[in-house]
Each structure stands twice: as C-alpha cells, then as structure tokens.
N, C-alpha and C positions, 0 to 999 in steps of 0.2 A: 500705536497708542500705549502709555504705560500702564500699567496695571498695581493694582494694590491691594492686597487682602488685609484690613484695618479689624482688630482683635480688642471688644472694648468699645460701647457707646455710650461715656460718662461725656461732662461737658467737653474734657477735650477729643474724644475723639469725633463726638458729633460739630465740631469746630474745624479737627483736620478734614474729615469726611468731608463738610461742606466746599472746603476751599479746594479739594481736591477735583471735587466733582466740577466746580468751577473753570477750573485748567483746565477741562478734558482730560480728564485722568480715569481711567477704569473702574473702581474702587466695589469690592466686595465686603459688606461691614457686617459682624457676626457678634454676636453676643448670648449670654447663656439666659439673660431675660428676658422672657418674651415680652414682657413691656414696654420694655426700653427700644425693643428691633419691628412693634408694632409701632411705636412713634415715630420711627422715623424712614421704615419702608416704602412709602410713595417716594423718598428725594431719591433710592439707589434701586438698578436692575438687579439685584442680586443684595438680599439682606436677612438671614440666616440665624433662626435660634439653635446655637449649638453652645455646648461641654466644650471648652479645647482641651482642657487638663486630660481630656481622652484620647491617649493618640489616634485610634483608628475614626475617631470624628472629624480630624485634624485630616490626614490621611487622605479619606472622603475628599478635600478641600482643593485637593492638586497641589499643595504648598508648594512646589520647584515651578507650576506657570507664572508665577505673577516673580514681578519684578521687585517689589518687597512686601515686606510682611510687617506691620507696627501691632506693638504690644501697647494698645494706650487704658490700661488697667491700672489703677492709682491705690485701691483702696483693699487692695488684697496680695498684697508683694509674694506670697507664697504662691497665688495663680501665674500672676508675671513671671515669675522666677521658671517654672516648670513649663511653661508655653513656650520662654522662649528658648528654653532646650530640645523642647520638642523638637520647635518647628527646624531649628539648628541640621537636627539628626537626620530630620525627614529631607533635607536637603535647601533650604530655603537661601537663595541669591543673597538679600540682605536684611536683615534683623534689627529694626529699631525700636526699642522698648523705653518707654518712662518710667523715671524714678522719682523717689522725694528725698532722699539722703544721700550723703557720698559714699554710703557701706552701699544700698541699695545696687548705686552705679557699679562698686565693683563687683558685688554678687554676678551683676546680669551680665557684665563683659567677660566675665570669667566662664557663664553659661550659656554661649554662643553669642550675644547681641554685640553688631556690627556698632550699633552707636547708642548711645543713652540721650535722650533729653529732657530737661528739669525745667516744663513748661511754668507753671509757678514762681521759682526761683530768678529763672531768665526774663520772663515779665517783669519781676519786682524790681532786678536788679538795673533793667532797661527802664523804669520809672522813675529809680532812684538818680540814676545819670540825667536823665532829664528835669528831675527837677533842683536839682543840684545848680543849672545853669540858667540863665534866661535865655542865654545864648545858643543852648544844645537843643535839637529839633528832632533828630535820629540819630542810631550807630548801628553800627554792627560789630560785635566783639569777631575777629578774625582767630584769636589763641591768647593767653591768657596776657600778652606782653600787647600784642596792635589791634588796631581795630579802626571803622573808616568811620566819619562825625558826618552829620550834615548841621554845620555852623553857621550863624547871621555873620556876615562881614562887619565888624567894628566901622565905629563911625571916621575914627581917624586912617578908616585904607582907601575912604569915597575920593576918585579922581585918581588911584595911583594903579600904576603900573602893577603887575606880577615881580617884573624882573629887579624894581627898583623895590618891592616890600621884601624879596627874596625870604618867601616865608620856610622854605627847605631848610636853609643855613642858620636861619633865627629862630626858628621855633620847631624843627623837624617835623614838618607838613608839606608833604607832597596833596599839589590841590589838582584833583581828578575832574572835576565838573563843575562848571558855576550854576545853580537855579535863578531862574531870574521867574517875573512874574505867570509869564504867559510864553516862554518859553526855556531851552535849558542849552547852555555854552560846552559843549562834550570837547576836553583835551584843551582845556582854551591854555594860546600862545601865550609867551612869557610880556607881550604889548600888551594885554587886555587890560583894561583900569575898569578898575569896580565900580559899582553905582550905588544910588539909595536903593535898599529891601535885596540885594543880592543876597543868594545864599552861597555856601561851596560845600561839595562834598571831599572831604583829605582824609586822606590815608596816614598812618603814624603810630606810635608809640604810645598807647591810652593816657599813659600818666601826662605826658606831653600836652597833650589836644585841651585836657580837661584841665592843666594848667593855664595855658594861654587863652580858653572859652571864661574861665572864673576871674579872670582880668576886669 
C-alpha cells in the first residue's frame, strides 16, 4: 500500500486527502491547527497537530517511510518554502508542493520539491478549454505542446470509417478510444465507423485538437 504524509489541510489538501483515502492510499495529514486536524480526524488513522517549520517535529514523522510527502500550504509560501527543504534534507523519496505563481514554482524546485502543482490555475485553465468548445468534454495537458481531448465525434464522421477519415494525416490525431454510451471501443481498428453520441479520446498537439474541436 502507498503511503503519504500530506502537510496542510486548507480545501486542497482535504480534497487530495479525501481522494487519496479513496484509492487506498495510506495517507497521514498534519497540520499546525488544531482546528482544522479536529475536523477532519474521524476520515484518517493518523491526523496530527504539528509545527513542520520545526525540523525535529518533522523528524518525529519518519519522513524517509512514506513514499511521498505533499506540501499542500497555499497561503503561507514562506512555510512551504522551508517544509519543503526540510523534508528534502531529512531524506524524503518525493516532494510535491503547491504554488500560486511561477517565481513560487521555481523557489520550491530550487528547495528540494520533486514537483509543483498549481491546483487553481490547472482547474481554471481545464475550464477554460472546455468551455472554449461545445465539442471538448475532457483533456489532459501531457507538456506544454500535446495533450490527449476527449471530443464529440462531428456529425459529418456518423457512418465512416477511421481509415477513410484518416484523422492522423489531416488533422494530427492519433484516436486512442472511442466512448460510446454504455460502453468504451479500446484501440479501435482503422474499419470502425462512428455513430450518433460517440465520443474519442486522441492524443495530439493542443493547438491542433482545439483547432479541429472549434470547427
């Protein structure tokens, strides 16, 4: 089972916490409020008012057992910033800390954190994309150039083929899955013809996908 020592229970960490908890994930969630670690100690075995800016509270913690460590601290970047060096020193596998700015992100990658993420930011910017389109339903940014869509099938592709829309060479989308209503087409062959309410999920070139979905 994985484990997670989670630093920080503002709404996002009691968001990642929950989800974690969900997956069967281990997760040990610490905070210097006792408030905050009173509310939400019945969901976790292990929920902890502690100082982390103190290393030997940190210390106390075991930080090298657990398999990562998240900084999800938003409103105090001089705590985040020193927790995540702490736990860095103390020996910690992996270090994922949130930010709100891009000076933030390089601070923290510069002071051990294996990864940053800009929950806010990535929300917004995934809202924007979708409603930017009638036709975009999900994505996932993969790196700043691709990222994989899940698209309504246009009404002019109902009846045809993959190999005769050859959507790779015309619109560079490699199509990974078809969704259909009450079940899903994994790898589907270059014969499959689409139908009414299919969905696809394709991999590609962001600017590409969100060209050819604003059609």
């Amino acid at each position: 089972m994985k484990s997670v020592l989670l630093i920080g229970m503002g709404k996002f960490g009691q968001t990642l916490g929950a989800s974690l908890i969900n997956m069967g994930v281990e997760v040990m969630v610490v905070d210097k409020n006792e408030d905050k670690i009173n509310a939400v100690a019945q969901k976790y075995t292990d929920a902890l008012i502690v100082n982390c800016m103190n290393e030997d509270n940190l210390k106390a913690l075991d930080v090298p057992s657990f398999d990562a460590c998240v900084v999800a601290i938003g409103e105090d970047f001089q705590a985040s910033l020193e927790i995540t060096s702490i736990l860095k020193e103390l020996g910690a596998k992996r270090v994922v800390s949130k930010a709100v700015t891009e000076i933030q992100k390089k601070f923290l990658l510069k002071n051990g954190a294996d990864e940053v993420v800009y929950p806010e930011q990535d929300t917004a910017e995934k809202l924007a994309v979708k409603l930017s389109s009638t036709k975009v339903f999900d994505y996932i940014e993969l790196n700043a150039e691709y990222s994989i869509f899940e698209i309504a099938v246009p009404q002019n592709w109902y009846g045809k083929t993959i190999i005769a829309l050859n959507p790779r060479k015309k619109y560079g989308m490699n199509i990974l899955t078809v969704k259909k209503e009450n079940a899903i087409v994994a790898s589907p062959d270059a014969n499959y013809a689409f139908e009414l309410g299919d969905h696809i999920l394709v991999f590609g070139k962001t600017e590409e996908i969100l060209k050819f979905a604003n059609k």
